[in-house]
C-alpha positions in Angstrom: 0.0 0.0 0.0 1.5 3.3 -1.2 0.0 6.5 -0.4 -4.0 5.5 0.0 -3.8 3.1 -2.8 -2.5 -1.0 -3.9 -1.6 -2.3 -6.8 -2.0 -6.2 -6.6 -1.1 -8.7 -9.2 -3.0 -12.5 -10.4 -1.1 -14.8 -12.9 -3.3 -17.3 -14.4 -2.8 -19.6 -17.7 -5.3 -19.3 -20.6 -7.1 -22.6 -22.0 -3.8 -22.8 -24.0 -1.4 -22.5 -21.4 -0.6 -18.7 -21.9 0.3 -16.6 -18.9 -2.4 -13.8 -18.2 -1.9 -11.4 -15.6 -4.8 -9.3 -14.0 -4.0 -5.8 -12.2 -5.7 -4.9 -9.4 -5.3 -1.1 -8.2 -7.4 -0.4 -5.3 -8.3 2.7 -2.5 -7.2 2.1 1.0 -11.3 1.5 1.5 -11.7 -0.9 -1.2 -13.7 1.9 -3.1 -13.4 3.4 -6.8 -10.3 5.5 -6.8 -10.7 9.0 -8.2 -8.6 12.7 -8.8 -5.0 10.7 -7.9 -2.5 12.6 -6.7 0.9 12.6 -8.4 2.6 10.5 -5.8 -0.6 8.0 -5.7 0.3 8.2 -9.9 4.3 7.2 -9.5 3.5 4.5 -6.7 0.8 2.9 -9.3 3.3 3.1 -12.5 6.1 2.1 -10.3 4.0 -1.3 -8.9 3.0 -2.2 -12.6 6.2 -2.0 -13.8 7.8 -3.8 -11.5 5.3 -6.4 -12.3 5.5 -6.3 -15.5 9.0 -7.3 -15.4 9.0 -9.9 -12.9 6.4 -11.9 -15.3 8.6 -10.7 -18.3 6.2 -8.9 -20.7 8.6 -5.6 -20.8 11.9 -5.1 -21.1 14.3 -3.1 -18.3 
């Protein structure tokens, strides 16, 4: 949890075995996030990209 908001990640396997990944970003109440502050922003970007790269779909 960064700054009000998370940024969760589920890997799953299609019907023929391809890797899928579902993003989750959430408020600190579970609610529809709105108006995002900048930091709120760079925690968010930050989270996906660090995802991103751990399941290899971008580059460094």
């Amino acid at each position: 949890m960064g700054n009000g908001v998370s940024v969760s990640k589920e890997v799953t396997k299609n019907e023929t075995g391809e890797k899928e990944c579902t993003f989750s970003i959430t408020g600190s109440t579970q609610e529809y996030i709105s108006g995002l502050t900048t930091n709120q922003t760079l925690f968010i970007y930050k989270q996906l990209k660090e995802y991103l790269k751990e399941e290899n779909l971008i580059e460094e």
